[in-house]
BAMARGU-401718 format. One record per atom (N, C-alpha, C, O): residue in one letter; x, y, z. Coordinates in pm, whole numbers. Layout:
 aa     px     py     pz
  A      X      Y      Z
...
! end
This chain:
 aa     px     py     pz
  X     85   -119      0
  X      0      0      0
  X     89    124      0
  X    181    134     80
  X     67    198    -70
  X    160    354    -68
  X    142    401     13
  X     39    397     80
  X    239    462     32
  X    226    586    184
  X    212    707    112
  X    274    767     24
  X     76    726    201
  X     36    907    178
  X    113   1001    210
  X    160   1004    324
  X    145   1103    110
  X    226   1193    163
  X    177   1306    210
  X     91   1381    164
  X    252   1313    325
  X    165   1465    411
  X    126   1586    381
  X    222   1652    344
  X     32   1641    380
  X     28   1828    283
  X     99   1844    379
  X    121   1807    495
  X    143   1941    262
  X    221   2078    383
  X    183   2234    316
  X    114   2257    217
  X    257   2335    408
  X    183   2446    352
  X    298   2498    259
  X    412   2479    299
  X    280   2566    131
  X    356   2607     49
  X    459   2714    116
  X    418   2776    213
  X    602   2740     65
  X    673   2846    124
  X    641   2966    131
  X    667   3045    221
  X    576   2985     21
  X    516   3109    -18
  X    393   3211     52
  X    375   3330     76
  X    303   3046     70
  X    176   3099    177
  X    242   3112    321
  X    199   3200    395
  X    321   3047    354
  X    413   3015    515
  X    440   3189    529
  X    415   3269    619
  X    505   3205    386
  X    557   3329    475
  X    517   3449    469
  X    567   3544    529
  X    379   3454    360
  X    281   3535    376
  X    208   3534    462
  X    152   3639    495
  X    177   3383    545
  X    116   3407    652
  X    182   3434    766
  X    125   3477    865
  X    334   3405    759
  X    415   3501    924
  X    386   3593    907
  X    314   3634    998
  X    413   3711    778
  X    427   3847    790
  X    313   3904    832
  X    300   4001    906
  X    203   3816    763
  X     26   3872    838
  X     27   3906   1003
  X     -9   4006   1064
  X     97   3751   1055
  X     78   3728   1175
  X    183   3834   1283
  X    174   3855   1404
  X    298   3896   1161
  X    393   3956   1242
  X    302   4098   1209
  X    379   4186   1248
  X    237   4134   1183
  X    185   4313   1155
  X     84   4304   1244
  X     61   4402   1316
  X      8   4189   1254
  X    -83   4191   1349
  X      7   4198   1513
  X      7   4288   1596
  X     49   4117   1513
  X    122   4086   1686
  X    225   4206   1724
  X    243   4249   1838
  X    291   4254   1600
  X    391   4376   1655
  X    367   4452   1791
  X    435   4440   1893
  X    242   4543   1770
  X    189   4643   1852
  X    170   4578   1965
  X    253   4589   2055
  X     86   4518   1974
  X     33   4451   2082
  X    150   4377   2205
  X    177   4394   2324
  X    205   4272   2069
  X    354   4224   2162
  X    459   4356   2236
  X    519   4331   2341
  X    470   4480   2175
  X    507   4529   2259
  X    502   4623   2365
  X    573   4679   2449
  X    345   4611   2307
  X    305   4670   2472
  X    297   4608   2552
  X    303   4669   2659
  X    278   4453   2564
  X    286   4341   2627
  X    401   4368   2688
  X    394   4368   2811
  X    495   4388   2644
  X    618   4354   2696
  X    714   4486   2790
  X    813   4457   2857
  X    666   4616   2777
  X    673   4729   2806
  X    593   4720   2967
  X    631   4765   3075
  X    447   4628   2924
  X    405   4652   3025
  X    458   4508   3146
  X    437   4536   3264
  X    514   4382   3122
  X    594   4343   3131
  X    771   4403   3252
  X    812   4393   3368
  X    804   4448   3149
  X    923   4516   3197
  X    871   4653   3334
  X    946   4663   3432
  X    758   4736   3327
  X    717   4776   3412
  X    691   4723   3556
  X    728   4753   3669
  X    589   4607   3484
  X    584   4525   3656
  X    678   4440   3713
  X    663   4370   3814
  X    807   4455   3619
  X    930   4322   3709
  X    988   4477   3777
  X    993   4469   3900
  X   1034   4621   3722
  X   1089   4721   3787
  X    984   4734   3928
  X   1044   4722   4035
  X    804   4762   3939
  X    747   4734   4056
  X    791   4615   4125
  X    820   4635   4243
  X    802   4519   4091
  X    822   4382   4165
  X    936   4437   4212
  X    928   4470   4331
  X   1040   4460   4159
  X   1172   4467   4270
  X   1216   4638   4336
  X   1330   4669   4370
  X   1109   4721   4341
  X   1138   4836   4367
  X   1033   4881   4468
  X   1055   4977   4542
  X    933   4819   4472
  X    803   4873   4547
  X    795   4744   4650
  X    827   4626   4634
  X    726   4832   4788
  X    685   4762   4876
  X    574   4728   4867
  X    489   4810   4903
  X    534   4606   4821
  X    365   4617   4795
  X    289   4541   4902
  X    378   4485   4967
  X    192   4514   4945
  X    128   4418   5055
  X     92   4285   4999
  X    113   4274   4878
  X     61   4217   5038
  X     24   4058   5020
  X    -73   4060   4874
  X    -50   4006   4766
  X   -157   4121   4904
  X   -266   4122   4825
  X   -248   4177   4675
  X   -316   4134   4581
  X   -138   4288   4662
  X    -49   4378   4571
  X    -30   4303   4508
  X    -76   4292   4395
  X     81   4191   4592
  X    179   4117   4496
  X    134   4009   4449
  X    201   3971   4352
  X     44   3938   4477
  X    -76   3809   4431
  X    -96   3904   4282
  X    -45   3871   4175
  X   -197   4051   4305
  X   -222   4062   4179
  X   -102   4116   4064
  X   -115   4126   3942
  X      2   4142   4138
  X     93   4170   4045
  X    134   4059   3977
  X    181   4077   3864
  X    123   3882   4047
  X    186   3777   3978
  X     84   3725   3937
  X     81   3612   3889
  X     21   3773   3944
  X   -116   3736   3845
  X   -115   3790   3686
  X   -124   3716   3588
  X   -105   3913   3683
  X    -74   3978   3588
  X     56   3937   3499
  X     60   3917   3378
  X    169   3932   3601
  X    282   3883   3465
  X    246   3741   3449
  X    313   3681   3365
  X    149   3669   3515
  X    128   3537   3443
  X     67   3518   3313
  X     93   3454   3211
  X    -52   3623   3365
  X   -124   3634   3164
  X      2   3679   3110
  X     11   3639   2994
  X     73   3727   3136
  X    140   3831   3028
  X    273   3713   3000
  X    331   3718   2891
  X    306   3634   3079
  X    386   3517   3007
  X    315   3439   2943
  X    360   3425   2829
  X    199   3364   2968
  X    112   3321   2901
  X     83   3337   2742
  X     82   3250   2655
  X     60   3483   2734
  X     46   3512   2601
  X    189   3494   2486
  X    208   3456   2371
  X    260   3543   2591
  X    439   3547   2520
  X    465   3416   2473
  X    526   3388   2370
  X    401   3315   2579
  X    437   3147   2559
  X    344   3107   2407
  X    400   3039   2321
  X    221   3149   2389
  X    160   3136   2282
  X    208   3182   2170
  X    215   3111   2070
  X    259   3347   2173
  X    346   3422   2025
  X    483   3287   1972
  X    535   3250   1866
  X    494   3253   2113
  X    631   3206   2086
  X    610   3079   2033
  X    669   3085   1925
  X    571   2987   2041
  X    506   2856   1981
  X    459   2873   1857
  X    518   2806   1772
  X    359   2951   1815
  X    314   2997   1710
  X    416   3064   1611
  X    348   3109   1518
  X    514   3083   1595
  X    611   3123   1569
  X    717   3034   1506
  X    755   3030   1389
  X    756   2960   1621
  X    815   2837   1611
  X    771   2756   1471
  X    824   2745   1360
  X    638   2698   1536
  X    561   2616   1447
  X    576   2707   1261
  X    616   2658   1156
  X    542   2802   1282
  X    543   2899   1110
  X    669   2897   1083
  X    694   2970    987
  X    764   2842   1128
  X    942   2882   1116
  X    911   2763    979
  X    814   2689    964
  X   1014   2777    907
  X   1031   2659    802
  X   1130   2587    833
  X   1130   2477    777
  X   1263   2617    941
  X   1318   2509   1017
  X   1310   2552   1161
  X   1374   2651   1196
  X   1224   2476   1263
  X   1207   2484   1370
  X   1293   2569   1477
  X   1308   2681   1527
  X   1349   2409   1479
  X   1505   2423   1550
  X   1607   2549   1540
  X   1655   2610   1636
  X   1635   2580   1369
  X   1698   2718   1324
  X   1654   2822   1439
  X   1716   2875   1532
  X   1506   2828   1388
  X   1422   2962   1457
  X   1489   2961   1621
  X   1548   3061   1664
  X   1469   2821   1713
  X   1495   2832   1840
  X   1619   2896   1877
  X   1633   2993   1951
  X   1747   2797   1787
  X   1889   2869   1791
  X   1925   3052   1765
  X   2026   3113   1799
  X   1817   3097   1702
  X   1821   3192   1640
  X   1762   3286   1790
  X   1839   3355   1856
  X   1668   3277   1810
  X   1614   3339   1848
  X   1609   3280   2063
  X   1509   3250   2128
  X   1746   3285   2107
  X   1762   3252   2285
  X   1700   3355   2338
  X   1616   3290   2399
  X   1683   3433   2356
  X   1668   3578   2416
  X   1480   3536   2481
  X   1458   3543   2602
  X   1363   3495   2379
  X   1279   3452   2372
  X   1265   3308   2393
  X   1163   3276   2455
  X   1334   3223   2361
  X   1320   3073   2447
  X   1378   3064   2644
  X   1351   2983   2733
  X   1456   3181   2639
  X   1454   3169   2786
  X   1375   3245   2889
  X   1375   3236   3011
  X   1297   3336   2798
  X   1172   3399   2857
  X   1056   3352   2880
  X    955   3400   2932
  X   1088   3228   2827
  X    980   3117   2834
  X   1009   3067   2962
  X    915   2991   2985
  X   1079   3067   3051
  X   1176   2985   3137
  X   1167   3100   3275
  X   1211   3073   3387
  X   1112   3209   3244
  X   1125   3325   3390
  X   1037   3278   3516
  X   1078   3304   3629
  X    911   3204   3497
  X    871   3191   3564
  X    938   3071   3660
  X    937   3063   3783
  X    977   3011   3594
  X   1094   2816   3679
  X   1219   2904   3752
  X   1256   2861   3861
  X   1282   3022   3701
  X   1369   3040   3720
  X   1381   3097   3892
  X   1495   3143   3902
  X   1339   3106   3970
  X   1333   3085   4111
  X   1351   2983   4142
  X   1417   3015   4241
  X   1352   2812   4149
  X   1390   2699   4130
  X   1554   2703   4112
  X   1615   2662   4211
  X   1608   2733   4036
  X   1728   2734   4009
  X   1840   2812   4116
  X   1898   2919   4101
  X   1847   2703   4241
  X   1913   2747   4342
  X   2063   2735   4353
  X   2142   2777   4438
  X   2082   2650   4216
  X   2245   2618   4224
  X   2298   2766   4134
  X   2406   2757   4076
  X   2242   2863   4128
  X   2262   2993   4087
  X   2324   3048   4213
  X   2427   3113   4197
  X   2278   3033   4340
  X   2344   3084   4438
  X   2497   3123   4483
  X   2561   3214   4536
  X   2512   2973   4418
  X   2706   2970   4406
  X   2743   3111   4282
  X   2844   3168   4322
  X   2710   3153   4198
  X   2718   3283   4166
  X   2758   3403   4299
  X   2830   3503   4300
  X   2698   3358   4371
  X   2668   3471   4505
  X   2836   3546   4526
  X   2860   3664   4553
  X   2943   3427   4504
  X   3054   3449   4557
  X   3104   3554   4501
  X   3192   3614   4563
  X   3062   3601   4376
  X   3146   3679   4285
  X   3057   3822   4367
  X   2940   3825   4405
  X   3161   3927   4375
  X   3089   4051   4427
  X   3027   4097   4385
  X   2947   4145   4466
  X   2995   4130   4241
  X   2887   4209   4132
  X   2746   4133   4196
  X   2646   4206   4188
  X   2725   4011   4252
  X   2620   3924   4294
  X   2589   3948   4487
  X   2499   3904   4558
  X   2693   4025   4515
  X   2654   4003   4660
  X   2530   4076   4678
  X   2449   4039   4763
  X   2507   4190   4595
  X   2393   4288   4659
  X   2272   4240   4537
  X   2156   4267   4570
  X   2289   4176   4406
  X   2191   4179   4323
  X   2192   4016   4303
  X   2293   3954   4269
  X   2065   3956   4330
  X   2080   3796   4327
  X   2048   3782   4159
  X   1973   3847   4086
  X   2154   3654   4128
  X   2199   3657   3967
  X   2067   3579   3934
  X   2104   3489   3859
  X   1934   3569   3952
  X   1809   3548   3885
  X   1788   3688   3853
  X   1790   3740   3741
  X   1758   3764   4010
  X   1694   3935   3935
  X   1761   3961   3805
  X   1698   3998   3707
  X   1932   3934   3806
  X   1975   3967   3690
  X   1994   3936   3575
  X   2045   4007   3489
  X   1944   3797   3561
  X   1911   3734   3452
  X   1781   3771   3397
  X   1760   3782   3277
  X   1660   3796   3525
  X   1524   3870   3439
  X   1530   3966   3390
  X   1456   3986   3294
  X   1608   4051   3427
  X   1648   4208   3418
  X   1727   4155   3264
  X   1688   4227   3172
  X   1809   4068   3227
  X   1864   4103   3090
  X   1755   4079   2997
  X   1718   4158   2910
  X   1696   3942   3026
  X   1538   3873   2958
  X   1490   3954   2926
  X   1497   3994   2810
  X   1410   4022   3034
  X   1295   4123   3010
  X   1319   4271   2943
  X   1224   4349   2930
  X   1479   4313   2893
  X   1508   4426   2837
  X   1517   4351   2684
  X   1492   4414   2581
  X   1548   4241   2684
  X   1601   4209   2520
  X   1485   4175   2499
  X   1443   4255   2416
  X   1387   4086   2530
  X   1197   4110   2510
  X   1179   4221   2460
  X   1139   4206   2344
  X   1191   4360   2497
  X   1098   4453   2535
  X   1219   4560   2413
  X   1188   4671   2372
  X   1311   4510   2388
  X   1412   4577   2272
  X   1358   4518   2162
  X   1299   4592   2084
  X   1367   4359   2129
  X   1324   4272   2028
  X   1224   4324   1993
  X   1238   4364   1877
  X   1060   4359   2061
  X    916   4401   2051
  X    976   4529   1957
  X    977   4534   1834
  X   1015   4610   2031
  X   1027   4735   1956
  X   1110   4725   1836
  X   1045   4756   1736
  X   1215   4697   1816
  X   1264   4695   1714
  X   1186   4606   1593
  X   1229   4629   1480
  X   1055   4487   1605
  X    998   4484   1487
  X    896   4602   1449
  X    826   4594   1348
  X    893   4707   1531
  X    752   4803   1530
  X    874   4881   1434
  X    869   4892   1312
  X    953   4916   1499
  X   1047   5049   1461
  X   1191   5005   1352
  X   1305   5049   1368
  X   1149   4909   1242
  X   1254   4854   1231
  X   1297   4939   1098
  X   1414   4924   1064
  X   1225   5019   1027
  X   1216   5131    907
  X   1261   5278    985
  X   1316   5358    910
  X   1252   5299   1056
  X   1265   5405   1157
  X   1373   5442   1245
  X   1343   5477   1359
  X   1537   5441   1197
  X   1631   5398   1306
  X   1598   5536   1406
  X   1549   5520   1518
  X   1622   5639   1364
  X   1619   5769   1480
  X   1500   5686   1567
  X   1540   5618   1661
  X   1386   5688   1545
  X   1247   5652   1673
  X   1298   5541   1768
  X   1281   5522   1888
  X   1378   5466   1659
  X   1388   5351   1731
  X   1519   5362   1817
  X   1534   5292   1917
  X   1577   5419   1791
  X   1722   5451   1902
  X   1641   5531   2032
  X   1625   5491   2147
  X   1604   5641   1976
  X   1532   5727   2097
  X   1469   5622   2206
  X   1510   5624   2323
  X   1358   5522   2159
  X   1283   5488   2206
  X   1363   5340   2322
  X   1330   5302   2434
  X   1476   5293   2223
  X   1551   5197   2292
  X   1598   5294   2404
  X   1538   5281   2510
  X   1683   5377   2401
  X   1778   5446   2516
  X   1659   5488   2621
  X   1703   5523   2730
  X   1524   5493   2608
  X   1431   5497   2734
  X   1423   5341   2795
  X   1450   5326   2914
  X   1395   5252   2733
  X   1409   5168   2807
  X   1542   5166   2863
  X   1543   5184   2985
  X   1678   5147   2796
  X   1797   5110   2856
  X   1804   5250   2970
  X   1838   5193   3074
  X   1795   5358   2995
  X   1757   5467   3062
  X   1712   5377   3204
  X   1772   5372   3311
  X   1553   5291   3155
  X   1520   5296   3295
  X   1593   5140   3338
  X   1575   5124   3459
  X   1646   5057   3296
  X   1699   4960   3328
  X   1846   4968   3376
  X   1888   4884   3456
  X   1930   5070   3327
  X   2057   5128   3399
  X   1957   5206   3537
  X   2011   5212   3647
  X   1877   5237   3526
  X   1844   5274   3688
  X   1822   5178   3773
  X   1873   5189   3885
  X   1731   5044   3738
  X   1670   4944   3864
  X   1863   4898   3862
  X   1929   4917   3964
  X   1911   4854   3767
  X   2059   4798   3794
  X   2114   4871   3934
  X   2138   4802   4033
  X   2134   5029   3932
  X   2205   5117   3981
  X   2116   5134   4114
  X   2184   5117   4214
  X   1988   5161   4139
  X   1942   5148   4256
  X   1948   4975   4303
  X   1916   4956   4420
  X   1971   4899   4254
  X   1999   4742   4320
  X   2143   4744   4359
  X   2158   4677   4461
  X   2259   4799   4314
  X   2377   4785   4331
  X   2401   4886   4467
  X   2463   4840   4563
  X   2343   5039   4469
  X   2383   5113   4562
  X   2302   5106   4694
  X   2363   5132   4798
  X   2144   5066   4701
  X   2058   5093   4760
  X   2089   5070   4908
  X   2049   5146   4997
  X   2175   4943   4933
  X   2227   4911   5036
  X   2370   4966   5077
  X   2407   4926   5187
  X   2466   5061   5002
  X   2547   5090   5038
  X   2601   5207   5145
  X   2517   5292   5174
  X   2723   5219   5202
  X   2757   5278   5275
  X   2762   5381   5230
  X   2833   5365   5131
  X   2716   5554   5239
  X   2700   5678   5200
  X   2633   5684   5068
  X   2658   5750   4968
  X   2539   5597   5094
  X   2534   5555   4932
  X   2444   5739   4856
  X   2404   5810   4948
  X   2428   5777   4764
  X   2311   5923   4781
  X   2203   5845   4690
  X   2090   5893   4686
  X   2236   5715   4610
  X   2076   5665   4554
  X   2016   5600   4660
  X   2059   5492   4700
  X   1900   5666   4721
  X   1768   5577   4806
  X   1681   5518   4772
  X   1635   5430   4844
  X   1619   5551   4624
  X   1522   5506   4562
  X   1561   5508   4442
  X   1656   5556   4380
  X   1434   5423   4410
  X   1460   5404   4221
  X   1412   5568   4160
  X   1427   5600   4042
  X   1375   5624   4224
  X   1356   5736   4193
  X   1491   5829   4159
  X   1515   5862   4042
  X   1550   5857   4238
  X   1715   5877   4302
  X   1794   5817   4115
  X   1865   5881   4038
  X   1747   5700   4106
  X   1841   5644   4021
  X   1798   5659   3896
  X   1871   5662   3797
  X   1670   5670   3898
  X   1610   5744   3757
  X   1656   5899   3688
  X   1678   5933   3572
  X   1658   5965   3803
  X   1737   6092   3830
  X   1872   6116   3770
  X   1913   6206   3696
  X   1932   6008   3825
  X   2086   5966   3830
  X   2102   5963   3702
  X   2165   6050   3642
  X   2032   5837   3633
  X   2056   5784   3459
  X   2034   5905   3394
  X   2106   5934   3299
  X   1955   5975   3428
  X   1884   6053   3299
  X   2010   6198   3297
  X   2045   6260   3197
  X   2049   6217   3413
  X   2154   6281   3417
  X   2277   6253   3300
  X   2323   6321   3208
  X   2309   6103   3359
  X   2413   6019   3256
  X   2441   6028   3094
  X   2534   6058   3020
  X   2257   5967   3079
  X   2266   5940   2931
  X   2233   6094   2859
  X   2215   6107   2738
  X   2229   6171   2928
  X   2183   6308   2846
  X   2344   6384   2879
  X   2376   6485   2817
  X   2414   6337   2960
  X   2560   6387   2891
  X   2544   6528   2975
  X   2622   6620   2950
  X   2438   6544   3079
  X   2473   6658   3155
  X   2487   6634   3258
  X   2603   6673   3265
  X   2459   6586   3392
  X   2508   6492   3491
  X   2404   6620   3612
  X   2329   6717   3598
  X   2455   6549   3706
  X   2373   6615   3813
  X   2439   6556   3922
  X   2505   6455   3898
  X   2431   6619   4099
  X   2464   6601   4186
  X   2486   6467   4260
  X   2553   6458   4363
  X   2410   6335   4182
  X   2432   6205   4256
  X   2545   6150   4153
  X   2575   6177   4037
  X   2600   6046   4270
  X   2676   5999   4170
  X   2706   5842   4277
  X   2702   5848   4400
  X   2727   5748   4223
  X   2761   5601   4276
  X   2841   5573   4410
  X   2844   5681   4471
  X   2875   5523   4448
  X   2996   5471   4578
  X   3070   5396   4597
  X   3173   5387   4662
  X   2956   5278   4473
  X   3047   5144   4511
  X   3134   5129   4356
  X   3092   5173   4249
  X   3247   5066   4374
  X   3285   5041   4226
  X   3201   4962   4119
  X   3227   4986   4001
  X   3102   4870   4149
  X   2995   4820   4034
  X   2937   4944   3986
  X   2925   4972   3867
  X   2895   5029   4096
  X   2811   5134   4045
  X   2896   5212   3942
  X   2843   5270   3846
  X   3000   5212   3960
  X   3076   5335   3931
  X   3081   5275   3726
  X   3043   5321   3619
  X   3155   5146   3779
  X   3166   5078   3633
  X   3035   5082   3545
  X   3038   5115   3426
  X   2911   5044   3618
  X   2787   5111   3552
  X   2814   5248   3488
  X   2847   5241   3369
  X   2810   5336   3526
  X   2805   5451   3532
  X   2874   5514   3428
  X   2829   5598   3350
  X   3016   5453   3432
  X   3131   5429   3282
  X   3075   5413   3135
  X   3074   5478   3031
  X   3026   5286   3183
  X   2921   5196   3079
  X   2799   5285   3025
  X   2759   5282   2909
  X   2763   5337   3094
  X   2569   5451   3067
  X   2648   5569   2988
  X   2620   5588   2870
  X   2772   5667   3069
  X   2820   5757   3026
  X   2887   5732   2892
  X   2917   5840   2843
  X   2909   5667   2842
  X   3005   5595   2703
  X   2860   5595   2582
  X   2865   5667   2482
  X   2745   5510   2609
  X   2602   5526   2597
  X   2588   5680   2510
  X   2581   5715   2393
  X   2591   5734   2622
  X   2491   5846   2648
  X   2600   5956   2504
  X   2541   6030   2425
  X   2734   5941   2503
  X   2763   6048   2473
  X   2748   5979   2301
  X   2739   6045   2198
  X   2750   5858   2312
  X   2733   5823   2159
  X   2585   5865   2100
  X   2556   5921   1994
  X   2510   5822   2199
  X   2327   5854   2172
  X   2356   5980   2080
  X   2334   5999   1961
  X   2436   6094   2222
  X   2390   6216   2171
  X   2419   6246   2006
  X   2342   6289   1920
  X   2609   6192   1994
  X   2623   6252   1884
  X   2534   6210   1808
  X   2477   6287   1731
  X   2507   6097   1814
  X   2370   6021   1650
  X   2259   6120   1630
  X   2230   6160   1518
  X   2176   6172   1772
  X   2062   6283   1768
  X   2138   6367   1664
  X   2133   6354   1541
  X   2223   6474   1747
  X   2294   6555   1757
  X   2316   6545   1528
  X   2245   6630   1474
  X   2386   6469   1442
  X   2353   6478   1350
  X   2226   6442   1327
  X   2185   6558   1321
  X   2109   6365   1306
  X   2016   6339   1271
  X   1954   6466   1253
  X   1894   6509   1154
  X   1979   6521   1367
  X   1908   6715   1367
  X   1959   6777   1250
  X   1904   6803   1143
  X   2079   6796   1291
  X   2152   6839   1239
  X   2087   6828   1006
  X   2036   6897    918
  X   2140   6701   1029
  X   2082   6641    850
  X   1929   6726    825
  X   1894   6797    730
  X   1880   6699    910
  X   1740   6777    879
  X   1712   6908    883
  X   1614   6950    823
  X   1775   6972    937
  X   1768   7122    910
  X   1841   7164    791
  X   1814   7260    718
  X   1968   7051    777
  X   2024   7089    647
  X   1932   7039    535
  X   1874   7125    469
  X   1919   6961    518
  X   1802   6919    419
  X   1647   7001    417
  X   1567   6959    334
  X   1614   7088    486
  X   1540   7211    498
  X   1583   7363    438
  X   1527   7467    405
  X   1710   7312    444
  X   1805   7473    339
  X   1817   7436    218
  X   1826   7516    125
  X   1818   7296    204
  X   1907   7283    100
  X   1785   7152     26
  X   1838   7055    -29
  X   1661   7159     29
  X   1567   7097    -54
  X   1641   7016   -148
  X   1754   7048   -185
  X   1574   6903   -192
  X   1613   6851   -310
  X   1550   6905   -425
  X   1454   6975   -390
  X   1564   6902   -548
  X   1466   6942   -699
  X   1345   6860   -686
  X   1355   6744   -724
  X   1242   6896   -642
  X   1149   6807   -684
  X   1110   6748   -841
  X   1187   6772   -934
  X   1015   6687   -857
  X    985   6641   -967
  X    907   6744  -1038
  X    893   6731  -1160
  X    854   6848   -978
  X    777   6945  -1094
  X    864   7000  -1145
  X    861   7018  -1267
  X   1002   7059  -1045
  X   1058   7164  -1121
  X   1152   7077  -1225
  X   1204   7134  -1320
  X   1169   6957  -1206
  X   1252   6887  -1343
  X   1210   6877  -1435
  X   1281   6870  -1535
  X   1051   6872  -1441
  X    954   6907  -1536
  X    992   7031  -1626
  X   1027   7048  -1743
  X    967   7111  -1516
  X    942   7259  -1598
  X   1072   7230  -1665
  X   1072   7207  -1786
  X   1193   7228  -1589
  X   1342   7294  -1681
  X   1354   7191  -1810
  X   1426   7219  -1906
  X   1267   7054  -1802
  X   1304   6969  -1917
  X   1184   7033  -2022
  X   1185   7026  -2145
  X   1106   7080  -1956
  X   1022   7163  -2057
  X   1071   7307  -2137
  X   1019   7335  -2245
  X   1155   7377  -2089
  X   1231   7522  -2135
  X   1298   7420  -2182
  X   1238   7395  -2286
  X   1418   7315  -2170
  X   1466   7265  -2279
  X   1444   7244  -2397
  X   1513   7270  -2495
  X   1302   7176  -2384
  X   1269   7123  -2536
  X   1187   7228  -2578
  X   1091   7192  -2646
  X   1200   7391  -2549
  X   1101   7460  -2629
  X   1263   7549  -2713
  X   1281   7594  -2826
  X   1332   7541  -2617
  X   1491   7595  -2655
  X   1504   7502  -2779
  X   1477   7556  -2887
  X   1534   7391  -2781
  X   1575   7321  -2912
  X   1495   7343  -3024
  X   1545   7352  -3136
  X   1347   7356  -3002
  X   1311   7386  -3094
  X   1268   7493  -3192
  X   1227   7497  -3308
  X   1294   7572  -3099
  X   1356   7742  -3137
  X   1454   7718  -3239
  X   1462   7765  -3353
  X   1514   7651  -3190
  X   1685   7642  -3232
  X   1667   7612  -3406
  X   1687   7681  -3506
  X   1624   7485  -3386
  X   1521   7398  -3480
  X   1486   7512  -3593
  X   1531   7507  -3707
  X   1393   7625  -3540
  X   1318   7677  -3641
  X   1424   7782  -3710
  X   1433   7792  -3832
  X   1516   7873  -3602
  X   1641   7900  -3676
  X   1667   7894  -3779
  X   1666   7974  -3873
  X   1714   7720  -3757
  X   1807   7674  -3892
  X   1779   7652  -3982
  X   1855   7652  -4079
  X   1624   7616  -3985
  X   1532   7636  -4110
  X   1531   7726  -4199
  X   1533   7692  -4317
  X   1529   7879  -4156
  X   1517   7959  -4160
  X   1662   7991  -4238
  X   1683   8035  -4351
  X   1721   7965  -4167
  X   1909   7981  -4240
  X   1901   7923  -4404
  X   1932   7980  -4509
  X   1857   7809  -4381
  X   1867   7702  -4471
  X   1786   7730  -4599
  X   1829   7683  -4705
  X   1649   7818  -4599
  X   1579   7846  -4708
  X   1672   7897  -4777
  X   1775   7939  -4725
  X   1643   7900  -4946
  X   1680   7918  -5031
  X   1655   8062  -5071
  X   1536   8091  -5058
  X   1737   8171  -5120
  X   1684   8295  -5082
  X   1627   8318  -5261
  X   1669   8275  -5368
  X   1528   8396  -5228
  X   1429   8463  -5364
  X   1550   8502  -5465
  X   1545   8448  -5575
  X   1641   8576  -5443
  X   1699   8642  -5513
  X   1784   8565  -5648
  X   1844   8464  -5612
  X   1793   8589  -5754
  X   1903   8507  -5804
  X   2005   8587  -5843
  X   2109   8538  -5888
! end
């Protein structure tokens, strides 16, 4: 008896139907994920009561939930599975945030000092949940580099802050008290004008290196982007009418010219 061979879906429809599925999910996935990255900065910054934090892990549960569905669905539309998974870690281990409290042999991390004040799960969600919430945006903003730089350096903005209030919060003279303090702090940093707080401990400080290096590159990129556009406001390109018109005075010139030589060329009355 022959063996039936399986349909499958053509390459063509496959990947007309990701791109459907990617214009639809863009927006949505990254507000998902914005809003996401919001409630892990509450989770580790706010004192909330019993009742708070039930509905706060309630909330990032739908909101992994849904991520776990994009992400499967995804998978499955890949034309090599596996490829897609290798390709894409950043999102297979975001699948994995919620287990990742379980993972106690992380502790031995503890020894290294960058880990004494920030336990290396927070900091593994903290990388997860920024490359999520970068990935989201960058398919919205991927025609768009200026929006999309601006819009990345707010997130990285507020994620050099929870870093910087987790590293100092406990320190000796420390001047960040709150994530507030450190929001303060960054925005100082990455805008390349600075302000009265500044770190204590050497992680912080090396942060701080790291944001300031950031910040002064951000600027120059603004800094021309402006720049190009005001020049390109002096200095217009030719549009298409006026190439019109001048190819139009051309061809009324030639044929001026044209009637000239005609004119040269008659044969004169006289003999």
């Amino acid at each position: 008896m022959a063996n039936r061979e399986q349909p499958s879906i053509p390459i063509q429809e496959e990947e007309t139907l990701e791109k459907g599925i990617d214009a639809i999910l863009e927006i949505p996935m990254f507000i998902l994920a914005m809003v996401m990255l919001a409630l892990f900065i509450i989770e580790i910054t706010a004192r909330l009561s019993p009742q708070s934090s039930r509905m706060l892990l309630l909330a990032q549960s739908v909101i992994w939930w849904i991520f776990v569905a994009e992400y499967l669905t995804r998978v499955f539309l890949a034309e090599d599975h596996l490829r897609y998974i290798k390709e894409h870690p950043a999102d297979a281990l975001f699948i994995f945030i919620p287990f990742l409290r379980v993972f106690r042999v992380l502790s031995v991390l503890r020894t290294v000092r960058l880990l004494q004040s920030v336990h290396p799960v927070t900091l593994l969600k903290t990388y997860v949940t920024t490359r999520k919430s970068l990935v989201q945006l960058g398919h919205i903003l991927k025609k768009r580099s200026f929006a999309y730089v601006v819009a990345s350096t707010l997130v990285i903005t507020l994620i050099g802050s929870l870093i910087m209030y987790l590293l100092e919060r406990n320190a000796g003279g420390t001047m960040i008290h709150s994530f507030g303090d450190a929001v303060w702090w960054s925005i100082g940093i990455v805008t390349t004008v600075g302000n009265e707080l500044y770190p204590v401990t050497a992680e912080g400080r090396i942060l701080s290196t790291i944001m300031m290096i950031y910040g002064m590159g951000i600027f120059g990129y603004v800094a021309a982007t402006i720049a190009s556009y005001f020049i390109n406001i002096d200095n217009p390109a030719p549009t298409q009418k006026s190439s019109n018109i001048t190819k139009k005075e051309y061809e009324d010139l030639y044929s001026r010219l044209n009637e000239l030589l005609a004119e040269v060329k008659k044969p004169s009355g006289k003999q």
